[in-house]
Structures are given as structure tokens and as C-alpha cells.
N, C-alpha and C positions, 0 to 999 in steps of 0.2 A: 344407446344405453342398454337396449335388451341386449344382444350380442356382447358386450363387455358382460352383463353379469352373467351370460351363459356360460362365457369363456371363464369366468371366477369360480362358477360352482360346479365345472365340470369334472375337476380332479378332486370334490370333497370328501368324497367317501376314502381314498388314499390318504388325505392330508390328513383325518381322521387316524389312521391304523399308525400311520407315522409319528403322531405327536405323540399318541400312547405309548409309542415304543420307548420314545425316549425319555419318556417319564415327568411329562407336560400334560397336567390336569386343564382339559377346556369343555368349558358348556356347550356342546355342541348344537343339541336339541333347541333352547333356548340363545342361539348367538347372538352376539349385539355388532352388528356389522358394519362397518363406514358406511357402506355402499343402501344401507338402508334409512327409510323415510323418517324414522320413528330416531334415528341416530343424527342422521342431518339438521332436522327438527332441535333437538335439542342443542344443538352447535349453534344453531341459528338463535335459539331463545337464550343461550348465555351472549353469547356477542351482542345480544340484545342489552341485557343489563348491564355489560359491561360501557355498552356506548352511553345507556342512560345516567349513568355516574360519572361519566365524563372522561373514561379514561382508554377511551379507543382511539388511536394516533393513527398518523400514515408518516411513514417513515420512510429509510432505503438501505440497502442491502449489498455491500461488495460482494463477487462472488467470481469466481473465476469462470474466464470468459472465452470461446474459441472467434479467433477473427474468422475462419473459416466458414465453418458453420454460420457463422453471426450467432451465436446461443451461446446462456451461461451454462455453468455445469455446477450441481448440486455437488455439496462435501462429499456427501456417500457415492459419486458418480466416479471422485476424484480420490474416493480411499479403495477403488478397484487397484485387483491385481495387475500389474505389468502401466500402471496410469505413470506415477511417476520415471523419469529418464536422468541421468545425469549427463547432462549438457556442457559443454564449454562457453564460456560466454566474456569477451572483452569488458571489463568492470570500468570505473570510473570515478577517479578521485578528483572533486574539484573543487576550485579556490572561492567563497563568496566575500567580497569583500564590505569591510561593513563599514558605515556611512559615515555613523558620527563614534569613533570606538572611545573616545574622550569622557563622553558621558559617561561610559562603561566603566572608569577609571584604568583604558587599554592604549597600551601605545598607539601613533598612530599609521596608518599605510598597513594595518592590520586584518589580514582575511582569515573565517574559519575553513577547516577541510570538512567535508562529508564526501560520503565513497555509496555508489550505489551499481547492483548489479542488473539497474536498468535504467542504461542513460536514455532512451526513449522518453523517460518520465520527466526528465529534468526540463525544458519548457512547459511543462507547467507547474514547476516550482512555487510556492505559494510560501513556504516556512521551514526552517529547520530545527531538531528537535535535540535535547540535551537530556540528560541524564544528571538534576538537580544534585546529587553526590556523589557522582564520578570527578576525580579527580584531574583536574586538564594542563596541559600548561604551553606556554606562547613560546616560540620556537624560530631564532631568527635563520636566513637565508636568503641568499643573494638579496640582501638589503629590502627585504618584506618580513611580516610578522606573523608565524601559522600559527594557529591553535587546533589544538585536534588531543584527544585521550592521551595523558602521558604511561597509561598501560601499552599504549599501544605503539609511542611514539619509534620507537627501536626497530619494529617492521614499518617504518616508512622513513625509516632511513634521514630522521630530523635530530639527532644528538641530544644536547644536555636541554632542559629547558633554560630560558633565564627568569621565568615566574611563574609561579604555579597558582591555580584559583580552581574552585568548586563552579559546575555547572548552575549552581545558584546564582553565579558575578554575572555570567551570562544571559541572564533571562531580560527579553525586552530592549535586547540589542538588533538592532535594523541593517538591514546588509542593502545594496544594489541589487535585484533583480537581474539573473541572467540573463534573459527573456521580458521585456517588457506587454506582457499581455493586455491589452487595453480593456478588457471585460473586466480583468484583475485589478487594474489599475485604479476603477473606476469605484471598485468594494469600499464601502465607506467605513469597516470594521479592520484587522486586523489582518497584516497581509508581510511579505516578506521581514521577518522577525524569526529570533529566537526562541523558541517553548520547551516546556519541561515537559517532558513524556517518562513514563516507567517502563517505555516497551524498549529504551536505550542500551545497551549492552557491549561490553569492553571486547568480546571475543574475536572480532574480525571490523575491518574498517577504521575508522577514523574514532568511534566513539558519538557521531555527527549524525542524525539523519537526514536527508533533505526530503521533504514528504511534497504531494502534487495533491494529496487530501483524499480526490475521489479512484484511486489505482492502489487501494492497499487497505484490508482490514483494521491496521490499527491508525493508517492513516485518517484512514475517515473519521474516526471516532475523536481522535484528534481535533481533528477539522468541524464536527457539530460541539465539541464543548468548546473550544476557542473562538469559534463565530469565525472561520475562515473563507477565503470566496471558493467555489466548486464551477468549475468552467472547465466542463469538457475542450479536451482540445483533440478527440477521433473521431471519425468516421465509424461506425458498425463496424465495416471488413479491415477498422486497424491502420488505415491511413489516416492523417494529419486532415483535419477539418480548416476553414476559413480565421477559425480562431487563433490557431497555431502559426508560430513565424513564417514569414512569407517564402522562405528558402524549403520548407518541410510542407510547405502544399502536395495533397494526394500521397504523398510517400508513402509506405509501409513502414511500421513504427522497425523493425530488426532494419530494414536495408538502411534507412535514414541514422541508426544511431553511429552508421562511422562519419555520416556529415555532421553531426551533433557534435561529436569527439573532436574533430578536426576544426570545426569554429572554432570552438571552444577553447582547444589550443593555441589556433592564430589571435587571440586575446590574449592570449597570457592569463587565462582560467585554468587551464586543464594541469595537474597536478603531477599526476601519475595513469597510468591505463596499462592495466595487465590484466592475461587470462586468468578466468576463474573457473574451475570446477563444481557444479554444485546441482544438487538433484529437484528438479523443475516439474509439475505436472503437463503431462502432454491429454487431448481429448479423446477417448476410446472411440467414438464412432468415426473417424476418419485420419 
């Protein structure tokens, strides 16, 4: 602790003539410092009141993560110069087909599409998300029934619709699991289904998102107000855990997603799969 605060106060008298230059009024004489008792102290006595009124949680945190390293990396770590890369990356459009589409008042032998530019994520698929006023519409071929955004229907190469519905028809429609996760299986709340998210958007993809809950900001948040299960299925360094299909044991999530792709196809899931361009952060310390 001494030695850190040596090395803080060692440059003050500079950081002093610098701030004035630029025309940044600070108390120097009198400073109130993180690093100081009297500053700590009081952080400590409002988390105080704060718990005594009941309103101190424990929570969790997406954040972007290097499998390298094993460590996450802070936003600010992540809005460094030269941090983001654009990357090529094999995308993934796939078919989930849903259970009972009758209830739905939807033809039947009827799958939705969702497209995601990380098929790694997809066994642990838990829910896919809709866009309650985007306009969708069911789209026949080779004698199956897609649905997927009719803004967007035309880059995916699916013609006229033959019925059009609001992402509202769809809410509370249940699909087949790609992956039958047994931890997931076992969730007594809400678990492969349709939900309405605002974070949906017509610009690219399907209009569909297929969410995994705990690998994506808005996924999460998703996944704590819909009551969703949260089953890691990595390892720290990024390989596939005991949880995950028994074929993606130890894998590295990048090598594993061309065996994902290719099951997925030898079902008769897999949609479409083309390259995608798109700017990714990479970790600066290695």
C-alpha cells in the first residue's frame, strides 16, 4: 500500500501545473482522495445505510471476457485505441422448430429462423427473442414453414409471404431445443420459448434472436426478468464444460463452432451459413 501511494503522489507537483494549464480548477491543498482513510471511511458508512434499508443486492455483471488470459476486461479497457478488429466470421442461420404452432394459431411443421454471429452460443440456447411490433411473416419452402422479419425476408432469399403477424402472435410459443441441456431441462420456470425484447431490430439477420442468457448484455437482462435458467456451458480458457453436448467436450468454443454448424445441418436445422464481416473487440494485453 505505501509503495502504491508513493508511486501516486510522486508525479503531484506536475499533475498540479498541468491541470491549471488547462484550465481545471482543483483543491489541491485540501484534496479528497480515493486512496485516502477519511474517503474510504465514508464509502464504507453510506454502503452502510444503504444495506441498513435494505437495499444492498448482489448481483452479476456480463463483461467481456479473454479466454486467454482467463480475465474480463473493463468497458474502458475495451474503448482503447486499436482494441476493436474487424474480423471475418462464418454466421449462422437456424431453423427452431416449434412444438405445438396450433396454439399459436400457426400452420403446422412450422420453424422460426434466428441468425447469430456466434454459433458457439447456440447449445446453450435457452430462448428466442422477438421484436413485439416488427412485422413477420410465414414463408413457405420445400414443404416447411419459416418465419423470420418480413423487412428482411428478401436478403434471405424466402419470396412473398403467405401471412403476415406482429411479433405479439408470437410471444409464448415453445420450440424443440436444439441441444437438450439436462441442468436446463430440469429449470422449473421458463425455458425454450419465445419473448419480447426491445433490443430486436430489422437491420441484419432474421429479425429472431436466439439468446444463451449468460454471453451477452442484453441477453442477461433478458434472462433475470423472464426468470430463465443460467447454465454455463465453458470452461475459464473457453472450452466446452461437462455440461455441454457430449460431442463439444474440452473443445475451444472458435474451432468447435464448424462442428456445431455441420450437426446442425445433418439435421436439417441449419438454414443458411455465410461469411460475415463485422468489428469485434480483441484484448490489448496479449
Amino acid at each position: 500500500n505505501e509503495a502504491c501511494r508513493a508511486s501516486v503522489l510522486r508525479y503531484a507537483d506536475e499533475w498540479k501545473k498541468y491541470v491549471d494549464r488547462v484550465g481545471r480548477w482543483v483543491e489541491y491543498d485540501n484534496a479528497y482522495k480515493t486512496m485516502d482513510n477519511t474517503f474510504i471511511e465514508s464509502v464504507w458508512w453510506g454502503l452502510e445505510r444503504i444495506h441498513d434499508k435494505g437495499r444492498l443486492y448482489e448481483g452479476r455483471k456480463v463483461l467481456m471476457y479473454c479466454p486467454h488470459c482467463e480475465t474480463p476486461l473493463a468497458k474502458a479497457e475495451i474503448a482503447m485505441d486499436n482494441t476493436y478488429k474487424d474480423v471475418t466470421d462464418e454466421t449462422a442461420t437456424v431453423k427452431f422448430k416449434l412444438t405445438d404452432p396450433v396454439k399459436n394459431g400457426l400452420p403446422e411443421n412450422t420453424y422460426v429462423l434466428a441468425w447469430t454471429t456466434t454459433p458457439w452460443t447456440l447449445p446453450g440456447n435457452v430462448a428466442l427473442a422477438v421484436g413485439v411490433e416488427i412485422v413477420y411473416g410465414i414463408y413457405e419452402k420445400d414443404g416447411e414453414n419459416l418465419i423470420a422479419a418480413k423487412e428482411l425476408s428478401e436478403s434471405l432469399g424466402l419470396g412473398e409471404a403467405k401471412h403476415e403477424l406482429t411479433g405479439q402472435a408470437l410471444l409464448g410459443a415453445e420450440y424443440e431445443p436444439l441441444y437438450k441441456i439436462t441442468k436446463v431441462a430440469a429449470h422449473p420456470g421458463k425455458k425454450w420459448l419465445i419473448l419480447p425484447a426491445d433490443f430486436v431490430t430489422t437491420t441484419d439477420g432474421t429479425g429472431v434472436v436466439h439468446t444463451a442468457v449468460i454471453y451477452g448484455e442484453d441477453d442477461y437482462q433478458l434472462g433475470v426478468k423472464e426468470g430463465l435458467p443460467m447454465v454455463p456451458i465453458l470452461n475459464p480458457n473457453a472450452t466446452y464444460n461437462d455440461d455441454a453436448p457430449a460431442f463439444l467436450h474440452g473443445k475451444y468454443i472458435k474451432k468447435a463452432e464448424v462442428d456445431i454448424k455441420n450437426d446442425l445441418e445433418e439435421r436439417g436445422l441449419l438454414f443458411a451459413r455465410e461469411n460475415y464481416v463485422h468489428s469485434y473487440p480483441h484484448c490489448y494485453r496479449c
